[in-house]
C-alpha positions as CSV (number, residue, x, y, z in Angstrom):
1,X,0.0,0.0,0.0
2,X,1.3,3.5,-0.7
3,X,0.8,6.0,2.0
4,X,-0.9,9.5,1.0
5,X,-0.4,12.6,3.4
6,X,-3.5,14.8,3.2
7,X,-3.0,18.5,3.8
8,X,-5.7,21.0,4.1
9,X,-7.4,23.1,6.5
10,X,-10.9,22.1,6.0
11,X,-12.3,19.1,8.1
12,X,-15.3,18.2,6.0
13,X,-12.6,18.5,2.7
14,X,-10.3,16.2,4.7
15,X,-12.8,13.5,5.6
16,X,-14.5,13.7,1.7
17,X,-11.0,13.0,0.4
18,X,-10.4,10.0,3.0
19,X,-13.4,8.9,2.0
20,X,-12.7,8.7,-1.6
21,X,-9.4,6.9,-1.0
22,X,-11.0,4.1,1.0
23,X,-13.9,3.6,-1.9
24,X,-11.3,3.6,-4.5
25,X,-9.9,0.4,-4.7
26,X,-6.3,1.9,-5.0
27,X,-3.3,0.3,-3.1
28,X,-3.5,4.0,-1.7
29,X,-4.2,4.8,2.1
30,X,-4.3,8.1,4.0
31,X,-1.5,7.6,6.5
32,X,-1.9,11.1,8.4
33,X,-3.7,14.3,8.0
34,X,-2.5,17.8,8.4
35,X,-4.5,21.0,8.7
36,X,-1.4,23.2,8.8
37,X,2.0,23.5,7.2
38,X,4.3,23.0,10.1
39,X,2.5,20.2,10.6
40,X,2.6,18.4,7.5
41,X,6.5,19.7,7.1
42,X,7.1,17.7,10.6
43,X,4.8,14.8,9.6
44,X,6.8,14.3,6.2
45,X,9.9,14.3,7.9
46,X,8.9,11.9,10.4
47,X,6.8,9.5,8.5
48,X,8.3,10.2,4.8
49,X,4.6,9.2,3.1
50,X,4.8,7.6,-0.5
51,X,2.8,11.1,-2.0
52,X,1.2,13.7,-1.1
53,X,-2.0,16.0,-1.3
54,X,-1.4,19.4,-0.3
55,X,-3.9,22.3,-0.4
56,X,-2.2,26.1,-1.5
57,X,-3.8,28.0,0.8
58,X,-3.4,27.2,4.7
59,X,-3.3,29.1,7.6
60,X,0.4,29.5,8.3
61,X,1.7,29.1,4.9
62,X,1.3,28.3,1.3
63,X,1.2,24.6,0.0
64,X,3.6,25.7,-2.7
65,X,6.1,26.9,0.3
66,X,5.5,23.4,1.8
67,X,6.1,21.6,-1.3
68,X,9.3,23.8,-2.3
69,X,10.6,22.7,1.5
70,X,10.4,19.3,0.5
71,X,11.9,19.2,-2.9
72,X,14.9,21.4,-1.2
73,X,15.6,17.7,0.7
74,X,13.5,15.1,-1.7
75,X,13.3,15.0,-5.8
76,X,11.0,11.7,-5.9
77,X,7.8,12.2,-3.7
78,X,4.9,12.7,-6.0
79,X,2.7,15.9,-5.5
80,X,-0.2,16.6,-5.9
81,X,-1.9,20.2,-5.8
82,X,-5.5,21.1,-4.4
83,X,-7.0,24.4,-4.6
84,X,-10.1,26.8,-5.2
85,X,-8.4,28.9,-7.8
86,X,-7.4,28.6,-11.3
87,X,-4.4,30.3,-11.2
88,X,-1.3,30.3,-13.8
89,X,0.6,31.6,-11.4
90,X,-0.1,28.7,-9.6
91,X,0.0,26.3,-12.3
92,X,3.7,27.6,-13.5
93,X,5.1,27.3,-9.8
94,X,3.2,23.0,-9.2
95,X,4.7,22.7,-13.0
96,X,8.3,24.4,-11.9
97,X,8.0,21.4,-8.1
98,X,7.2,18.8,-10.7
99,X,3.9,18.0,-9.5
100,X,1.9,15.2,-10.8
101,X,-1.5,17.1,-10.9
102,X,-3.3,20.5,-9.8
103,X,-6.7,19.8,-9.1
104,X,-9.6,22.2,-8.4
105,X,-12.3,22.2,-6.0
106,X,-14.4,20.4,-6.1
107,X,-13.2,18.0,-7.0
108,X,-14.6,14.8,-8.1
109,X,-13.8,11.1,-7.4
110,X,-13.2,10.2,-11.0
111,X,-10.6,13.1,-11.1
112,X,-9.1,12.5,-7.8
113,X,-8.6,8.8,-8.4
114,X,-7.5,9.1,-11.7
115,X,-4.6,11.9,-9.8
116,X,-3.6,9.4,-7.7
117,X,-3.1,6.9,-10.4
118,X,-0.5,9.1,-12.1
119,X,1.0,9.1,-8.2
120,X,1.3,5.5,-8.2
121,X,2.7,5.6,-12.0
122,X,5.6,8.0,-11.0
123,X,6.3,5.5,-8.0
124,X,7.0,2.7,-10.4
125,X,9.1,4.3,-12.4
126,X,11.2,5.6,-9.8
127,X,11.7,2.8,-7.8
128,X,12.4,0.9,-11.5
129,X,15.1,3.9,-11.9
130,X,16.3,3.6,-8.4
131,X,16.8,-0.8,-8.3
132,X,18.7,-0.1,-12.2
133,X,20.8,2.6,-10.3
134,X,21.4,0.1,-7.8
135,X,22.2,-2.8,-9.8
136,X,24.8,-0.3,-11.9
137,X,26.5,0.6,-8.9
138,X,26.6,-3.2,-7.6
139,X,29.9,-3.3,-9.0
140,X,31.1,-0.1,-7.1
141,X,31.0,-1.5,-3.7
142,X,31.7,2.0,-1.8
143,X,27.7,3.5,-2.9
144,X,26.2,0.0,-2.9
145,X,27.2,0.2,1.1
146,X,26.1,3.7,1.4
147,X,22.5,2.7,0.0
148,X,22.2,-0.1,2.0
149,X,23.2,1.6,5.4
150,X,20.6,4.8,4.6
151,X,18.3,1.9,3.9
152,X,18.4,0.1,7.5
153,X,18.9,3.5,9.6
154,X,16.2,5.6,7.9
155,X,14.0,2.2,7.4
156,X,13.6,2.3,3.8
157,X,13.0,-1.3,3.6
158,X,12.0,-4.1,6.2
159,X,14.9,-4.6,8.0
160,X,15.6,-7.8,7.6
161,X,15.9,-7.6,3.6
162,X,18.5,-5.2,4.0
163,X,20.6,-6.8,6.5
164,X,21.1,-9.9,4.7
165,X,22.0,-8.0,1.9
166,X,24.5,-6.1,3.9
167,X,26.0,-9.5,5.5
168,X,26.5,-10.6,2.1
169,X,28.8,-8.1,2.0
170,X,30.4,-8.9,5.0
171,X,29.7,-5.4,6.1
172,X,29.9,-5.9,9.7
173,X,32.5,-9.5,9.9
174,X,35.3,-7.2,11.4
175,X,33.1,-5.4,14.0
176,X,30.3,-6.4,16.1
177,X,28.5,-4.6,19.0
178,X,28.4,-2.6,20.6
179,X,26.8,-0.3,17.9
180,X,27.0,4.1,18.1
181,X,25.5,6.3,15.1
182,X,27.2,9.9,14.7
183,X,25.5,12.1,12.7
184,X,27.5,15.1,11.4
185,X,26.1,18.2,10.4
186,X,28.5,20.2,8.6
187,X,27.9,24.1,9.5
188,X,27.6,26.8,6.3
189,X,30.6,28.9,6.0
190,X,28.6,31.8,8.1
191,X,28.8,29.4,10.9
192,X,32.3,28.8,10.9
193,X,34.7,30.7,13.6
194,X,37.3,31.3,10.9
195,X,37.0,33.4,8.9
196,X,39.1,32.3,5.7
197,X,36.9,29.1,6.0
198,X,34.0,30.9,3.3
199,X,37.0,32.0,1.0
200,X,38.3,27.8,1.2
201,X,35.1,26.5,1.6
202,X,34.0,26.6,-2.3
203,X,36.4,25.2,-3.6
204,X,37.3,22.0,-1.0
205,X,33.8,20.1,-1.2
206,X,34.0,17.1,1.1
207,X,32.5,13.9,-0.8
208,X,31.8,10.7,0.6
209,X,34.8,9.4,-0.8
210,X,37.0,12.0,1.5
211,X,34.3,11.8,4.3
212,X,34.4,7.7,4.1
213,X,38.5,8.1,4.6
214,X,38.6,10.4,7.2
215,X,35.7,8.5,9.6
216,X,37.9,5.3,9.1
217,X,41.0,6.6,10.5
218,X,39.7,8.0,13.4
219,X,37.8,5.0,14.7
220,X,40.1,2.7,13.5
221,X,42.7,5.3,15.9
222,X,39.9,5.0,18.3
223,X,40.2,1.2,18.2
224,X,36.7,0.4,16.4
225,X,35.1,0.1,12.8
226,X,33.2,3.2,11.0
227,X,30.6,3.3,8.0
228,X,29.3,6.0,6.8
229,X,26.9,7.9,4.5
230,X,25.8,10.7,2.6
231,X,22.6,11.4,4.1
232,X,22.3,14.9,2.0
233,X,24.5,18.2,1.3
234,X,25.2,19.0,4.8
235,X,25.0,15.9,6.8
236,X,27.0,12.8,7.2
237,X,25.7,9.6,9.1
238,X,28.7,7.5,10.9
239,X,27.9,3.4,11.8
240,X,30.6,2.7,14.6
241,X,30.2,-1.0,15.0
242,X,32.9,-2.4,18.4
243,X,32.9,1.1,19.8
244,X,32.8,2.1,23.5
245,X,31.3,5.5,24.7
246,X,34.7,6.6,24.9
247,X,35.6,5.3,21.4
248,X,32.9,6.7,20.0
249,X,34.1,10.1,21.4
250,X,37.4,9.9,20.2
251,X,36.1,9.1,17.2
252,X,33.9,12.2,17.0
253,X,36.6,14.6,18.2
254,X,39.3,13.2,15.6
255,X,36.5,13.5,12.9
256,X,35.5,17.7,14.0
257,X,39.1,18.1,14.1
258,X,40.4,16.8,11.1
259,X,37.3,18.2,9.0
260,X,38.7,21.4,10.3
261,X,42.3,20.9,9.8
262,X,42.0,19.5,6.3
263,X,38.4,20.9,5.0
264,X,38.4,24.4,6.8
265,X,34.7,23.0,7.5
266,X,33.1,23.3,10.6
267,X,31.0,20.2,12.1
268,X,28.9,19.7,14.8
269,X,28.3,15.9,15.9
270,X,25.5,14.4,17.9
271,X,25.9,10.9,19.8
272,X,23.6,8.2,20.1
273,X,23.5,5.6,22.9
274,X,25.0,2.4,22.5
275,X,23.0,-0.9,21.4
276,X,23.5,-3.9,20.9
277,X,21.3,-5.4,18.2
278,X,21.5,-3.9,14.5
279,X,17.7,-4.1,14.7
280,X,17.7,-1.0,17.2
281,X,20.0,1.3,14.8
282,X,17.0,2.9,13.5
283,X,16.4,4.0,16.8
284,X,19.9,4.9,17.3
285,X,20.1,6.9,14.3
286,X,17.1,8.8,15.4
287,X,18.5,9.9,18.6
288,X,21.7,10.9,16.7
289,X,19.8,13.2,14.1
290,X,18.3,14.6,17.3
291,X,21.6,15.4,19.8
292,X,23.0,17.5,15.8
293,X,20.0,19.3,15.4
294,X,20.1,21.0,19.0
295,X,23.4,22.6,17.7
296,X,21.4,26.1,17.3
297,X,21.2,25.5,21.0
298,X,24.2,24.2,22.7
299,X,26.3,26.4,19.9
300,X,28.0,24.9,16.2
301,X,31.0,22.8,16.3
302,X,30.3,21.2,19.1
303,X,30.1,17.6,20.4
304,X,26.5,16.1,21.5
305,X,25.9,13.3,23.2
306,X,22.2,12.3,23.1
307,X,22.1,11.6,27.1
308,X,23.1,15.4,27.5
309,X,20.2,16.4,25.8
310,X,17.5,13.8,27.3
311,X,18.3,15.3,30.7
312,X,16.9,18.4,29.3
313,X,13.7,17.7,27.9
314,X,11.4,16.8,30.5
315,X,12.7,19.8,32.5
316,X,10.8,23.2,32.6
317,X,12.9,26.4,31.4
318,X,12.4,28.0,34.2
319,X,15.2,28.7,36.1
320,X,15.0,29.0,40.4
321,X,16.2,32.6,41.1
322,X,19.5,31.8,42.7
323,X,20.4,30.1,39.4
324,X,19.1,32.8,37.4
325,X,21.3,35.0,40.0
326,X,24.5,33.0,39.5
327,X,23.9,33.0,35.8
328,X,23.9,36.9,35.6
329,X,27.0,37.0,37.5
330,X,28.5,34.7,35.1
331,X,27.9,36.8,32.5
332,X,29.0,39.7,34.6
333,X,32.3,38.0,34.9
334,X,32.3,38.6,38.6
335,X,34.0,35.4,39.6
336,X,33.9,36.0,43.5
337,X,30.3,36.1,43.7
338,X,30.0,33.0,41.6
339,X,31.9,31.3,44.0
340,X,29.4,32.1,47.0
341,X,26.8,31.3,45.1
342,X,28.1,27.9,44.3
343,X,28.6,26.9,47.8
344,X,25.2,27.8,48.7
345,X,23.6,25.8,45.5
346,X,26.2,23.0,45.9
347,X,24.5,21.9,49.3
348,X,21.3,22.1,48.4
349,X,21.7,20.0,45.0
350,X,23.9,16.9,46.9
351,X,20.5,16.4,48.5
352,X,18.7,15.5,45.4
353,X,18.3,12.0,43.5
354,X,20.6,11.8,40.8
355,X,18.4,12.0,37.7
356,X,17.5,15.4,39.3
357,X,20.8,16.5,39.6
358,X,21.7,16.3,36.1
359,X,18.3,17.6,34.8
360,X,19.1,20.7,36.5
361,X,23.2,20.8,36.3
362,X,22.9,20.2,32.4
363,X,20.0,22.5,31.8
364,X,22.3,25.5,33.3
365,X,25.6,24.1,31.2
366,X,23.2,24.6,28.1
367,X,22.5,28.7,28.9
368,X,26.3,29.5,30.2
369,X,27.6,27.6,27.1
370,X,24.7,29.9,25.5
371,X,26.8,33.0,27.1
372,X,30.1,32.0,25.5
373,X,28.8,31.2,22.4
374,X,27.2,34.3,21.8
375,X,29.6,37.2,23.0
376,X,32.0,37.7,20.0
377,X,34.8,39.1,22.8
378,X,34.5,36.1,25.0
379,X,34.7,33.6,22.0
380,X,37.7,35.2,20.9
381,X,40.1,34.0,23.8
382,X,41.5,30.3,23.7
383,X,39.1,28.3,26.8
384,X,40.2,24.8,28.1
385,X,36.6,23.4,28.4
386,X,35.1,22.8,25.5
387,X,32.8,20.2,25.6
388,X,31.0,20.5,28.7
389,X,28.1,18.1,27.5
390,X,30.2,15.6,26.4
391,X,32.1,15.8,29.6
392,X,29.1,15.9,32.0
393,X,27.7,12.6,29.8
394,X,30.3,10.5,31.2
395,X,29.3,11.4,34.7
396,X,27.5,8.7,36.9
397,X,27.3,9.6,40.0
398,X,25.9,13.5,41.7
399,X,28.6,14.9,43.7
400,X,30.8,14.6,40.8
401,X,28.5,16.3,38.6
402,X,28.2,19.3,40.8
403,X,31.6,19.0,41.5
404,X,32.2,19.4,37.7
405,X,29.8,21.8,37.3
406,X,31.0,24.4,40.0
407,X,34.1,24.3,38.5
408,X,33.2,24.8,34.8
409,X,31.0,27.9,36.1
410,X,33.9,28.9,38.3
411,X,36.3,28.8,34.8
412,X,33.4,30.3,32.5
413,X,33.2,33.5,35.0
414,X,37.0,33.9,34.7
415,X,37.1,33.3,31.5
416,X,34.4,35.8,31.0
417,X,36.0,38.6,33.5
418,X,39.3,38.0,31.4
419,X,37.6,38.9,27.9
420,X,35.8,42.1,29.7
421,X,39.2,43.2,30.6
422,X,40.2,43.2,26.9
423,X,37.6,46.7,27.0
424,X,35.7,47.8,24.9
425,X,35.5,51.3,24.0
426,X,32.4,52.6,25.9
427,X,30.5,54.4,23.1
428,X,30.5,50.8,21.4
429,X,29.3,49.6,24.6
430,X,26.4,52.3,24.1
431,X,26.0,50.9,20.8
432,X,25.2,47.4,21.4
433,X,22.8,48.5,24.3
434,X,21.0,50.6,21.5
435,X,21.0,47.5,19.1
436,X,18.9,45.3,22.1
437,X,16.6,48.1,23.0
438,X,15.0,48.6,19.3
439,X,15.1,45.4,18.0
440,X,11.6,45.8,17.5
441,X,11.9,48.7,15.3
442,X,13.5,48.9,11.9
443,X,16.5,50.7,13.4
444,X,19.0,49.9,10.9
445,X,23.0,50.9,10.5
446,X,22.2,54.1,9.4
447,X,19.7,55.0,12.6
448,X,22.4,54.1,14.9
449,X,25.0,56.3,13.2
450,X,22.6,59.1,13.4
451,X,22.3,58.1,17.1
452,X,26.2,57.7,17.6
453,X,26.6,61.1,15.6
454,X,29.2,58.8,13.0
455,X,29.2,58.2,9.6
456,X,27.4,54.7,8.8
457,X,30.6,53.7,7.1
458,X,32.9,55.0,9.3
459,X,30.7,52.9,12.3
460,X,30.3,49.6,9.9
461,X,34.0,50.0,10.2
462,X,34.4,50.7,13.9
463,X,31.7,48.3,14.8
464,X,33.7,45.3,13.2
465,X,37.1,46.3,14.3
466,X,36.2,46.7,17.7
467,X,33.7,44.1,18.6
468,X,34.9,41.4,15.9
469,X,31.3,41.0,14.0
470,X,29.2,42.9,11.2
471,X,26.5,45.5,12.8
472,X,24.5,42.4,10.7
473,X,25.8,39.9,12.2
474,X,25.4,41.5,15.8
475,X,22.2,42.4,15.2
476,X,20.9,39.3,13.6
477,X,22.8,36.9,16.7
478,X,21.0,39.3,19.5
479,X,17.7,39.3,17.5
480,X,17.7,35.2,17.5
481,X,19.1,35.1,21.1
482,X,15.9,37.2,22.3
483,X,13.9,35.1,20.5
484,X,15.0,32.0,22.2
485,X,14.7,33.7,25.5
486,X,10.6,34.6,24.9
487,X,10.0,31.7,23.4
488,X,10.9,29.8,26.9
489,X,7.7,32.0,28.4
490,X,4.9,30.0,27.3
491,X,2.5,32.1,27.4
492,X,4.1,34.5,24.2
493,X,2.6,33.3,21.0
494,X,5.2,33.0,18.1
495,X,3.6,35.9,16.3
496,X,4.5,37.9,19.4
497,X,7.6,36.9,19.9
498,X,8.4,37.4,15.8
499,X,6.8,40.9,16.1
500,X,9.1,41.7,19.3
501,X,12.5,41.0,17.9
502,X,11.7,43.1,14.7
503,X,9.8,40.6,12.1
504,X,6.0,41.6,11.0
505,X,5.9,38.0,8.9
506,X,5.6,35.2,11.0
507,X,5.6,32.7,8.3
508,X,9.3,34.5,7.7
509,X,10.2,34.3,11.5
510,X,9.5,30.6,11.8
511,X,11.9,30.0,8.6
512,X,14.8,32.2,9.8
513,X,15.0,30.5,13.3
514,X,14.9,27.5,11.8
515,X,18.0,28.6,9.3
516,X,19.4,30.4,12.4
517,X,18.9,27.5,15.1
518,X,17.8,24.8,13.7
519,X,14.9,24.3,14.8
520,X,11.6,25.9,14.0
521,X,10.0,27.5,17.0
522,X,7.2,25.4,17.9
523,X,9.7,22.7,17.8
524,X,12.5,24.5,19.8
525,X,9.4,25.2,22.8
526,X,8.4,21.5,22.4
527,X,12.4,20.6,23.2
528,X,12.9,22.7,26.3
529,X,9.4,23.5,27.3
């Protein structure tokens, strides 16, 4: 049976079309109904339906935006395109996503099932095209394993099928479980701390081939056995088959590191837990994808271990006010007060079970590390720690996580107080304060200057050489770091919280935290919420 995602806003158009599927005789079924686009954008990333029906006009965006989404990420799903208005407009743009049909309402069974036939025939032909590709690329042994390893983590095909397929290989004779997946997302040049990287970064384009190399070396220096795939443009998926947590850390640190080294690309890794039976790697893989995508979070170029993230999400955002006390002072810089503070919250913690411990003691490593990340001055100066969630993983027991805690804060406030003393002149100082306090309004480069009494291109100037980013690039980072901070309150709606950080398009918004994070805002308040 193939699998047909509905999308439209109407419940009586929803059910009539549900209808007509069951009645006709198709191997089609509806697998899920949306009424939204963010909905249907998460449903086809989670369930990755055979085709699907989407409406052009929904509430939060249009089906054509939805559709464009997906053929960004997937060439092959067919399309099909539902709407009240005969438009050519329209038409061109369903032509331009290769859609199989653009039906108007209403629409009628005979027309409907005769759409969903041409689905079907597009189906065939691609999975005809894909098992030809396959069987060309039998004899290059290198893809063959690639396909086969998307196949069994992303669950392509029933499991089985593909893992006797892969032991005919003899895929995984040199190394059995434990099993880790990696999954490496490899950060666009405007991510990137150096800043030669977007000048290299056209012209050294790591392939699979290169990728495939590198991940080898560093398990095999890690003391286990790597495969890996090309899961799209930007992301990497590593199999580490005989690997224990700390091998599989190793083996993520040599793989950042030499990326860097030899690629000038940054790349930020997320963990899975261990398992033991290939059947769970689906599972494994999942949790992977997961720990990378909370990058916009935790900071790029950094090392994620899914456990440090799981302690997270069942946690409220809301911070107790000593903590929120302690973390001001961090920011402050003011070292001596952290260190009272500690002493106090220390106590109080090593009375708590230890799940509870490091609920709490990760959730406040994820909004310092948020402090260092985002101040340009304090990200400029060389810091020991720097994978504090990697680190706090590996911790069992409480007392040594709030032992290793208080001293990471302890470092992070020095650290912080060190970069302060660097000074900044104090009209720039002036100038970032004006930056947060109109974020709301469209208080560009040249209202500052006319507020600083500079030229703007004398300030563009000034601005970079003395606080080491753009006036863009400041303003964009604090814009996005407000945003994060009133998404945590609840009871904002996300067209509030887009019109308070300076955006009058919601629809726009949700898009640019996603670029800017990595997560759309619904789905960053249903991680840490």
């Amino acid at each position: 049976m193939y699998r047909l995602l509905i999308v439209d806003d109407e419940y009586h158009i929803r059910e009539g079309l549900k209808l007509m599927v069951s009645e006709s005789g198709l191997s089609v079924e509806v697998s899920d109904v949306a009424s939204d686009g963010e909905t249907a954008l998460r449903l086809y990333a989670e369930r990755r339906p055979d085709m699907i029906l989407l409406d052009i006009n929904l509430p939060d965006m249009s089906g054509l935006d939805i559709a464009q989404a997906i053929r960004e990420k997937d060439q092959q799903t067919p399309l099909l395109f539902l709407t009240g208005y005969e438009s050519v407009t329209y038409i061109r743009q369903a032509v331009s996503l290769q859609a199989v049909d653009y039906l108007l309402k209403p629409i009628t069974s005979g027309d409907f099932e005769a759409a969903l036939r041409r689905a079907e025939d597009r189906i065939v032909q691609w999975r005809r095209s894909e098992e030809e590709a396959i069987h060309r690329h039998r004899s290059s042994e290198p893809l063959y394993r690639e396909h086969l390893l998307l196949d069994l983590l992303q669950q392509r095909r029933p499991a089985a099928e593909v893992l006797r397929e892969l032991d005919g290989l003899g895929l995984f004779e040199t190394g059995g479980p434990p099993f880790t997946v990696l999954c490496c997302e490899l950060e666009e040049p405007e991510q990137q701390e150096a800043a030669a990287a977007s000048e290299l970064h056209g012209c050294k384009d790591l392939s699979s081939h290169i990728f495939a190399e590198l991940t080898w070396e560093a398990a095999a220096a890690a003391g286990a056995k790597a495969h890996s795939a090309a899961v799209s443009r930007d992301r990497r998926v590593v199999l580490l088959a005989a690997a224990s947590c700390r091998a599989a850390e190793r083996t993520a640190q040599q793989i950042r590191q030499t990326v860097q080294e030899r690629l000038n690309r940054a790349v930020s890794i997320g963990i899975s837990r261990p398992v033991q039976r290939l059947e769970q790697l689906p599972e494994a893989y999942e949790e992977a994808v997961r720990a990378a995508e909370h990058r916009g979070w935790v900071g790029y170029s950094q090392i994620i271990p899914y456990e440090s993230i799981q302690a997270t999400e069942p946690s409220s955002s809301h911070l107790l006010e000593k903590e929120l006390l302690m973390i001001t002072e961090i920011r402050a810089g003011n070292d001596a007060a952290v260190h009272a503070i500690l002493q106090e919250w220390s106590g109080q913690l090593a009375g708590l079970p230890v799940k509870q411990v490091k609920m709490i003691v990760t959730q406040l490593v994820l909004f310092v590390m948020r402090i260092v990340q985002s101040d340009a001055s304090v990200c400029q100066l060389p810091m020991q720690e720097q994978d504090p969630l990697l680190e706090l993983s590996r911790l069992r027991h409480g007392p040594e996580m709030i032992d290793y805690v208080s001293r990471y804060f302890v470092r992070v406030g020095r650290h912080v107080r060190e970069a302060r003393e660097k000074g900044i002149p104090r009209k720039f100082q002036r100038a970032k304060e004006w930056i947060r306090e109109h974020l709301q309004e469209d208080g560009g480069l040249n209202s500052l200057a006319a507020y600083m009494n500079m030229s703007p291109k004398y300030l563009s100037a000034r601005f970079k050489q003395v606080t080491g980013e753009s006036f863009a690039e400041y303003q964009t980072r604090v814009r996005f770091e407000r945003a994060r901070e009133l998404l945590l309150d609840p009871h904002r709606k996300v067209a509030e919280v887009a019109e308070m950080v300076g955006f009058s398009d919601t629809n726009y918004f949700s898009i640019a935290f996603k670029k800017h994070t990595g997560l759309t805002p619904t789905e960053f308040r249903r991680t840490f919420l």
